[in-house]
NUKE-887498 format. One line per field, with one value per residue (C-alpha): residue number from 1; residue in one letter; x, y, z. Coordinates in steps of 0.5 Angstrom, whole numbers, plus 500, padded with zeros to 3 digits. Example, Ala and Ser with C-alpha at 12.3 -4.5 7.8 and 13.67 -1.06 7.14 Angstrom:
resi = 1,2
resn = A,S
x = 525,527
y = 491,498
z = 516,514
//
This chain:
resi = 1,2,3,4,5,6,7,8,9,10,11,12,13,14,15,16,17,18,19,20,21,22,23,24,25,26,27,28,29,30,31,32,33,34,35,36,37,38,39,40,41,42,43,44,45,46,47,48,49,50,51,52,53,54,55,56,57,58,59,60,61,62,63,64,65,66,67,68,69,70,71,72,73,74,75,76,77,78,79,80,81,82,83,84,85,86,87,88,89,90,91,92,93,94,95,96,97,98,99,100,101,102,103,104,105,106,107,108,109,110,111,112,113,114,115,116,117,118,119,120,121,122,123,124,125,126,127,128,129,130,131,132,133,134,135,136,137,138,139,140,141,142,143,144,145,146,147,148,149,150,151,152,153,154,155,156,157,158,159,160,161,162,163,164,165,166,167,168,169,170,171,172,173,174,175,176,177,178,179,180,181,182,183,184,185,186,187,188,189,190,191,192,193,194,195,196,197,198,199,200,201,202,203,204,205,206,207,208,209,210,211,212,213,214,215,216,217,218,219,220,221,222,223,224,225,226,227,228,229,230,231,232,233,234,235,236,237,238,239,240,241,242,243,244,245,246,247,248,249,250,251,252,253,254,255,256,257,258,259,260,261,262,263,264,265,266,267,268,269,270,271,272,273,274,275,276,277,278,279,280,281,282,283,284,285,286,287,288,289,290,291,292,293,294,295,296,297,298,299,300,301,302,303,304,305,306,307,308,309,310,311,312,313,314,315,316,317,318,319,320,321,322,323,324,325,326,327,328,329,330,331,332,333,334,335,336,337,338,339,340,341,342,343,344,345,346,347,348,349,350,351,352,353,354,355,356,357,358,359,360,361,362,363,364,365,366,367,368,369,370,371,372,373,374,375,376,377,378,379,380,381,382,383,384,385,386,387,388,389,390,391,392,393,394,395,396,397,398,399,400,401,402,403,404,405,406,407,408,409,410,411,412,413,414,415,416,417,418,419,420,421,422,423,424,425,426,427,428,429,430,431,432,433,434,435,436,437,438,439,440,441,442,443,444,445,446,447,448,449,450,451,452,453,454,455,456,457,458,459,460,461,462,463,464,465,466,467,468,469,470,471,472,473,474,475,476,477,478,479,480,481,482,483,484,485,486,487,488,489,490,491,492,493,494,495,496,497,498,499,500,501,502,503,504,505,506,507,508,509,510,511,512,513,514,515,516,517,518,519,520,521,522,523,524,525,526,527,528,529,530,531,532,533,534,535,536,537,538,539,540,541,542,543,544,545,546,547,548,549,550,551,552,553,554,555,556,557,558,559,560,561,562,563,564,565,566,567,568,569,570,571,572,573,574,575,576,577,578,579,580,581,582,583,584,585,586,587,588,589,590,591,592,593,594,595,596,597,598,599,600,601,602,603,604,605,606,607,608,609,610,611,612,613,614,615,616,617,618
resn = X,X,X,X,X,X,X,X,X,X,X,X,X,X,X,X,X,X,X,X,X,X,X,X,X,X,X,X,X,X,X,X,X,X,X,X,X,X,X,X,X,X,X,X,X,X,X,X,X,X,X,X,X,X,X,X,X,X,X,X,X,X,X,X,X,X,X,X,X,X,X,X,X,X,X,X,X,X,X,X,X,X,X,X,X,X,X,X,X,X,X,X,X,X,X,X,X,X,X,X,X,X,X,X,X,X,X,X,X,X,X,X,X,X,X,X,X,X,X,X,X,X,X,X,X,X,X,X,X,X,X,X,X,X,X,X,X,X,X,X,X,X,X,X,X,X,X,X,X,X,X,X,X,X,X,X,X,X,X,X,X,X,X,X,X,X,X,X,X,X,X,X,X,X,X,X,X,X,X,X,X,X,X,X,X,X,X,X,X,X,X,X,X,X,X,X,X,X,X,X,X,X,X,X,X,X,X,X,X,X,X,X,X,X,X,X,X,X,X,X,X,X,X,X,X,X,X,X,X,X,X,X,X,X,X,X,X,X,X,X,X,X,X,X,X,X,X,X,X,X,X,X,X,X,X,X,X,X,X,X,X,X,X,X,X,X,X,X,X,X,X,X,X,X,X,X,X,X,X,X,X,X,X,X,X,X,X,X,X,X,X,X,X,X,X,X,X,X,X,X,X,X,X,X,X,X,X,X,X,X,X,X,X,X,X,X,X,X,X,X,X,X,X,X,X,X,X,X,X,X,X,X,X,X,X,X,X,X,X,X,X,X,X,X,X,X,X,X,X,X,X,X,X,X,X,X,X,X,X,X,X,X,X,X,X,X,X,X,X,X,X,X,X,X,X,X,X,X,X,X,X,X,X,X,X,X,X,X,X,X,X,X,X,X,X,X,X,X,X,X,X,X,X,X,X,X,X,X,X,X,X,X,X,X,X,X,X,X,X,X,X,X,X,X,X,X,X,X,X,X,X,X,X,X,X,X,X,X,X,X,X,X,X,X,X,X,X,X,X,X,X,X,X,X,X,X,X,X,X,X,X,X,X,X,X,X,X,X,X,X,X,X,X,X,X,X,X,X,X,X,X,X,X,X,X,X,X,X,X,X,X,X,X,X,X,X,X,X,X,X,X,X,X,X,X,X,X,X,X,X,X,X,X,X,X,X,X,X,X,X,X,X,X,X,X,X,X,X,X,X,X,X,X,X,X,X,X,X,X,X,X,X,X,X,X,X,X,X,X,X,X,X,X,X,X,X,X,X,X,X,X,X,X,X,X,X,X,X,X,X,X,X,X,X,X,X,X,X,X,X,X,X,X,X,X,X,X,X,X,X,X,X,X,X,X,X,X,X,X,X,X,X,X,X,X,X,X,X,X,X,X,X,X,X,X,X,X,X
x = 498,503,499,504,508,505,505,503,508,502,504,501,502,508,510,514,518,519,523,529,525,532,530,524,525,522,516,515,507,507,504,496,496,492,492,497,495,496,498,501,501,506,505,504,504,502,504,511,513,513,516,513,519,516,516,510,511,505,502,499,506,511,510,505,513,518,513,517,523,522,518,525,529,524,526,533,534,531,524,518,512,509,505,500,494,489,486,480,480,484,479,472,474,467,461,459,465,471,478,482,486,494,496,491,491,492,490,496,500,498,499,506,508,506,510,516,516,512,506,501,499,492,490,484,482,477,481,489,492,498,500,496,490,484,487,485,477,474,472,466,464,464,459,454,455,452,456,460,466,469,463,457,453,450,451,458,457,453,458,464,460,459,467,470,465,467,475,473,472,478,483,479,481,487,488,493,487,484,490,492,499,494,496,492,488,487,482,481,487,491,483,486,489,482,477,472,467,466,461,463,470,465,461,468,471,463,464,471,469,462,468,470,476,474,479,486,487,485,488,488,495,495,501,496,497,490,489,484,481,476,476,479,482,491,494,500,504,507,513,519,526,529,523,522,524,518,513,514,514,507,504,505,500,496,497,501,501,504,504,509,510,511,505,510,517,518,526,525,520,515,516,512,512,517,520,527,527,528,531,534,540,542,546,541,536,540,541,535,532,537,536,527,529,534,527,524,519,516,516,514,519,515,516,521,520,516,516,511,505,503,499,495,495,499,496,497,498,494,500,501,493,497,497,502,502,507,511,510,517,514,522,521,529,527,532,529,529,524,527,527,535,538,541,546,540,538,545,545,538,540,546,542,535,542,544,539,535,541,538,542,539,539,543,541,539,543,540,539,543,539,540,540,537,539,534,528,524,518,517,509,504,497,495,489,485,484,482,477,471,464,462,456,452,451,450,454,461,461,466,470,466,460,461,463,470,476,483,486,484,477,476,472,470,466,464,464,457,460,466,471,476,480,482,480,478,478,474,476,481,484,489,492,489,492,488,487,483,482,486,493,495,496,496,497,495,497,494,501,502,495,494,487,487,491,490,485,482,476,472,466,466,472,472,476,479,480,485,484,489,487,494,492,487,489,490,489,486,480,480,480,471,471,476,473,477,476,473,469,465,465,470,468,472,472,467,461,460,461,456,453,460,461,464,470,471,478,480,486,484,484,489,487,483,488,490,498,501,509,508,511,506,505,499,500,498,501,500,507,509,515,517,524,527,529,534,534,539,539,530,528,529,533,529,531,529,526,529,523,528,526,518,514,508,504,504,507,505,508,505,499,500,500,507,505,506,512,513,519,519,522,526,524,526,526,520,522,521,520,524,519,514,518,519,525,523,517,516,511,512,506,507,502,506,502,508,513,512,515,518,522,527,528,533,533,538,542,540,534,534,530,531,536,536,535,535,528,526,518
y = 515,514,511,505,510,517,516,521,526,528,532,539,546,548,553,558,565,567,565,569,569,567,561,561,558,552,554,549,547,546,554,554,558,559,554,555,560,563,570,573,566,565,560,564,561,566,573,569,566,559,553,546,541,534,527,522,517,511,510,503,501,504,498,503,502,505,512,516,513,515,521,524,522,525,532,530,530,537,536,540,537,529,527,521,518,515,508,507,500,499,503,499,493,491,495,501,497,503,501,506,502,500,501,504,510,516,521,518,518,525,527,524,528,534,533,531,539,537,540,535,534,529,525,523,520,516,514,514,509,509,502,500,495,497,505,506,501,498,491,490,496,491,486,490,489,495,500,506,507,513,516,520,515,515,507,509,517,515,510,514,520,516,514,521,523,519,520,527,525,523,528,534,537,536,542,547,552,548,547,542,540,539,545,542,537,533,533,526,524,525,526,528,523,518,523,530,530,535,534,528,533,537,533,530,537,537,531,533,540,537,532,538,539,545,549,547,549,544,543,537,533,531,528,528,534,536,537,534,540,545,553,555,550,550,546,541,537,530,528,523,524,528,532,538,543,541,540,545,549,545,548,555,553,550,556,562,566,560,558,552,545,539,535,528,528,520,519,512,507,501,493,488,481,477,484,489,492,500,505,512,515,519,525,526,526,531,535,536,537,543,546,546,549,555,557,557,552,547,539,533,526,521,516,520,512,507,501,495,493,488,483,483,491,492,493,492,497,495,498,495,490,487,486,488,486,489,486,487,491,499,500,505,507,512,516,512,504,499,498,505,506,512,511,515,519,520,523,527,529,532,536,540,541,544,549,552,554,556,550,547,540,535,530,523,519,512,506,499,493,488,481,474,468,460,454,456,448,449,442,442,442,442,441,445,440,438,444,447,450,449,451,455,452,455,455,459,462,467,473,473,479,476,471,477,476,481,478,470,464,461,453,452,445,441,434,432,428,427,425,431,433,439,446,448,455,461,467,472,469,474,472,466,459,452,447,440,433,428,432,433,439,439,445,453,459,467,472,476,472,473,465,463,455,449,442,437,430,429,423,422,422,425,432,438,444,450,454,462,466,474,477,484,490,494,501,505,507,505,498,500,500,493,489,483,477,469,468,473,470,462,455,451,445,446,451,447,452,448,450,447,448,448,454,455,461,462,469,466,471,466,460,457,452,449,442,441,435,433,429,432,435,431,435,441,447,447,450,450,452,453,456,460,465,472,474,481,486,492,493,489,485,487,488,481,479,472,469,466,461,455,458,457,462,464,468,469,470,472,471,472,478,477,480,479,475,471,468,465,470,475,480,480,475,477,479,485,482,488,487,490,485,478,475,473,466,462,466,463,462,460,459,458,455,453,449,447,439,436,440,447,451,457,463,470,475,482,485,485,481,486,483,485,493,497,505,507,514,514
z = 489,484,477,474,469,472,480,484,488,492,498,499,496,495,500,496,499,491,486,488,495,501,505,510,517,520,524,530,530,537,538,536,530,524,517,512,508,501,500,494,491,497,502,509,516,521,517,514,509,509,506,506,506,507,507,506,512,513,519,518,514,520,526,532,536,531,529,535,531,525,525,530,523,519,524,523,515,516,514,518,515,515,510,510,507,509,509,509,507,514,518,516,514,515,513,518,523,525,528,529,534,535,528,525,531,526,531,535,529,527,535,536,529,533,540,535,531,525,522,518,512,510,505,507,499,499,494,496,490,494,491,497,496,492,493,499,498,502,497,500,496,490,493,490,482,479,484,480,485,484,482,485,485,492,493,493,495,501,505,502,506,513,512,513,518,522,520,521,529,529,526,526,533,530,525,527,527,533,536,532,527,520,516,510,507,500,496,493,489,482,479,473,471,472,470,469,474,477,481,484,486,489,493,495,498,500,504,507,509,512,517,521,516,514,518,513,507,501,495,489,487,480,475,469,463,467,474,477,480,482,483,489,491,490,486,487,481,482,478,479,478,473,471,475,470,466,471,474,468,468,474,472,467,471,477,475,481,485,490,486,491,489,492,491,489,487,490,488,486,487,485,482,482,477,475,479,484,482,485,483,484,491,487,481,487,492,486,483,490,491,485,487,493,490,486,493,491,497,495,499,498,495,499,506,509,505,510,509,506,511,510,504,504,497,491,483,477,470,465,457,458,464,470,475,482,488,493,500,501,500,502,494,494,500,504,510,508,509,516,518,517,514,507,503,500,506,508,500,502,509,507,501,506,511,507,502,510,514,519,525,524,531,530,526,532,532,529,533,530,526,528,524,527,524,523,524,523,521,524,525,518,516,509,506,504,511,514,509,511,510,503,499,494,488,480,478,481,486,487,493,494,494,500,503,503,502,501,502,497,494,492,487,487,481,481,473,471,464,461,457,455,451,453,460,460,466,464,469,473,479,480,480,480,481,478,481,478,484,489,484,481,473,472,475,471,473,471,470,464,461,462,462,459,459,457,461,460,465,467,470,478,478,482,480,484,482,487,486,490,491,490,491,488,482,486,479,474,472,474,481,479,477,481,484,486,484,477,474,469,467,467,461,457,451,450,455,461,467,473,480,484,492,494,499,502,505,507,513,518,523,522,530,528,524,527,526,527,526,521,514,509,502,499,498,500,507,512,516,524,527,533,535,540,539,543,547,546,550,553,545,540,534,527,522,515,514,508,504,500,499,499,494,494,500,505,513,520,526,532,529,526,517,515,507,501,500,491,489,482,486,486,494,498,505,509,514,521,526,533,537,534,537,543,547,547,543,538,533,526,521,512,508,501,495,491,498,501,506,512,510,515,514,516,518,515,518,511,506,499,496,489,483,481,475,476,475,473,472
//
């Protein structure tokens, strides 16, 4: 999706009437039909002229209960199409194993699009960026330490074309073609801006077009100075705020006969951790819009409603040798906020869509209240260290990757047999590491800050951790080859290489063996649990916002569901709480925290605390 300071603005083709051409009318995908077309260098569906005016909504970033809700918003602000990517990572999460159910049902999504007016169209990647772990990778590609992803190499090639073959199962009858609402699809994602292959390109379309989705119009999505693309294949640019004249006039260069759509028009922006939360103005947004619309040109809003990255799910950015880890907010300053509800550039949005196409657009659905819940005691506790597994024996360390292991913590742990003393050094820590001698810590380094050593005195007998916390995949760039989580090469004092280590893998899918007790933790990490009633108003619960003061860094759990990461670095404070995922009584809350002892109460909020803001226009 969107590189750190490039970003993608990725949706499809810019349908274009002309650039003086009048406004084209939204055309309702219910009648089968025939694919998006280009003729003249105009987008055409079914003999007229089209123009797409979509909105990127995620399926697995959306609650499965709130996509009729959201995609009824999307038809209100007057769009005709959704845009999503596709996850691969979500889907086969272990090798040749595929979930495409509750949240990760795609084809429902996409039906659900259909019966609520909307075209589709499909990202299917492999790679996505999206700000979303390892762009859209499965990790348990890096097991193999000589694999190019990215590339033709077949020990990448091959797994990436089983994958969009059984996609292509899925989603493939639902092209419009087929009777279907996918008018078009995605080949791979911002190339331009990773690289010139083009064989590797070809091989990509190859395995899209050999999935059954051969019946949509294909094209390639770029925010580089040259495309990522092939002969035959539309063009689409992606841009933020601000820069629509200029890049426009970039893809005229590209593709002078048109047709000329804003692939992602990026309306706000994304956050990392220990940094602001960004946003863009609603009116300079509206204006520009209007402006993109006057000229005939089709556009796709980036995001139309971000939502949430769940879990383990966001990614990370490498900008300036740094590197930037994001929230789990993926709220981005959309029309649409991270709770599904409308904004004033929603409204800004809505009245420019209104009058530039002559639509009378339905009303904007009402939105449920929100509620907030009080003292929330999470009176039972367990420490890590009482619950860790049984460990790998190895000389040298292991990666995450190499125990089989996608997302959580690994220990690692060294029983000295010779006394040292000095500069404790990491080589290729990823990402955040505590460090413990006899079982206390005395020392954290973070990969943020390109921190890799600190002071340590050890004796012999003494036993030292080593606690490394993955805190997401770079999802651009180059880095997305080689982004293997733990330590990548050695831990040495004072130069001397230390080896001989017990392994423990800590992936923290599974918290039900974990024995709690009401005792208070004093032995950080802790595990947390409390227990708390939602009460129903109407036939659900209302949405809330647990407030994460008084956490440390960690990671939530609500009823068994991972809701994401919590630092208390900022600037998100609140995790989103969706109503339909609480119970009217006995809802059970599970923190895992690095730093906090004791027996933490917490509270949840009306309204996010998603960090202070500063206008960001990438």
């Amino acid at each position: 999706m969107k590189s750190s300071w490039n970003a993608l603005l990725g949706l499809l083709f810019g349908a274009l009437l002309s650039s003086n051409a009048p406004a084209a009318p939204a055309t309702s995908p219910t009648v089968a039909g025939g694919s998006l077309a280009i003729e003249q260098g105009h987008f055409m569906l079914d003999g007229k002229p089209f123009r797409v005016i979509s909105g990127e909504m995620h399926y697995t970033r959306v609650p499965r209960e709130y996509w009729r809700d959201r995609l009824k918003m999307a038809k209100a602000m007057g769009l005709n199409t959704i845009t999503t990517y596709v996850f691969w990572n979500a889907h086969e999460a272990t090798p040749g194993h595929y979930d495409f159910s509750g949240q990760n049902d795609v084809a429902e999504f996409i039906r659900e699009a259909q019966q609520e007016g909307l075209y589709v169209i499909l990202r299917p990647g492999p790679y996505v960026c999206a700000e979303w772990e390892m762009g859209g990778f499965p990790s348990w590609l890096l097991k193999d330490p000589n694999i190019t992803i990215r590339s033709t190499d077949p020990k990448f090639m091959q797994p990436v074309q089983r994958w969009l073959h059984r996609l292509g199962q899925e989603v493939a009858p639902l092209q419009r073609a087929r009777g279907g609402n996918i008018i078009a699809v995605q080949v791979e994602n911002e190339y331009g801006s990773f690289g010139t292959d083009s064989t590797y390109l070809t091989q990509i379309r190859q395995a899209i077009t050999d999935s059954g989705l051969d019946a949509s119009l294909l094209y390639t999505s770029d925010s580089a100075d040259h495309p990522g693309s092939l002969p035959g294949l539309a063009k689409v640019i992606n841009f933020g705020v601000g820069h629509a004249r200029e890049q426009f006039a970039r893809l005229k260069t590209w593709q002078p006969d048109g047709p000329f759509m804003a692939g992602e028009y990026w309306v706000g922006w994304f956050d990392h951790w220990g940094a602001p939360h960004h946003v863009a103005d609603a009116k300079v947004v509206a204006d520009e819009l209007a402006w993109m619309l006057s000229q005939g040109y089709s556009v796709t809003f980036y995001m139309f409603h971000g939502g949430t990255s769940f879990g383990w799910m966001n990614g990370a950015n490498w900008d300036d040798d740094s590197y930037q880890p994001d929230v789990t907010s993926y709220d981005y300053d959309s029309p649409l906020d991270e709770s599904g509800r409308v904004t004033p550039k929603y409204l800004a949005l809505r009245q420019v869509i209104a009058k530039a196409t002559g639509d009378h657009l339905p009303p904007v659905p009402p939105t449920p209240g929100t509620q907030a819940i009080s003292n929330i005691k999470l009176g039972e506790s367990a420490s890590l260290w009482d619950a860790l597994p049984t460990p790998v024996t190895s000389h040298e360390l292991k990666t995450m990757e190499a125990l089989d292991q996608a997302y959580g913590d690994i220990l690692y742990r060294k029983r000295i047999d010779t006394a040292a003393a000095g500069q404790l050094h990491i080589d290729g820590l990823q990402d955040y590491a505590q460090v413990y001698v006899n079982g206390k810590r005395i020392g954290t380094l973070d990969r943020r800050l390109k921190q890799d050593t600190l002071p340590i005195k050890l004796a012999k007998g003494d036993t030292l951790d080593v606690l490394v916390q993955n805190d997401g995949r770079i999802n651009f760039g180059e880095h997305v080859r080689t982004e293997r989580k733990g330590i990548l090469g050695s831990v040495s004092v004072q130069g001397q290489a230390l080896s001989d280590w017990q392994i423990y893998s800590l992936p923290f899918t599974n918290n039900d063996a974990l024995k709690f007790t009401s005792a208070a933790c004093t032995h950080a990490p802790c595990f947390y649990r409390g227990n708390f009633d939602a009460p129903v108003s109407g036939s659900a619960s209302a949405d809330t916002f647990l407030d994460t003061k008084g956490l440390g860094k960690g990671m939530v759990w609500l009823n068994g569901r991972p809701l994401g990461r919590t630092w208390s670095i900022g600037p998100q404070r609140t995790l989103y709480v969706p109503g339909a995922w609480l119970k009217p009584k006995g809802n059970e809350l599970v923190v895992l925290d690095l730093l906090v002892e004791g027996q933490p109460t917490l509270n949840t909020l009306k309204h996010p605390i998603l960090g202070t803001t500063s206008i960001k226009v990438p």
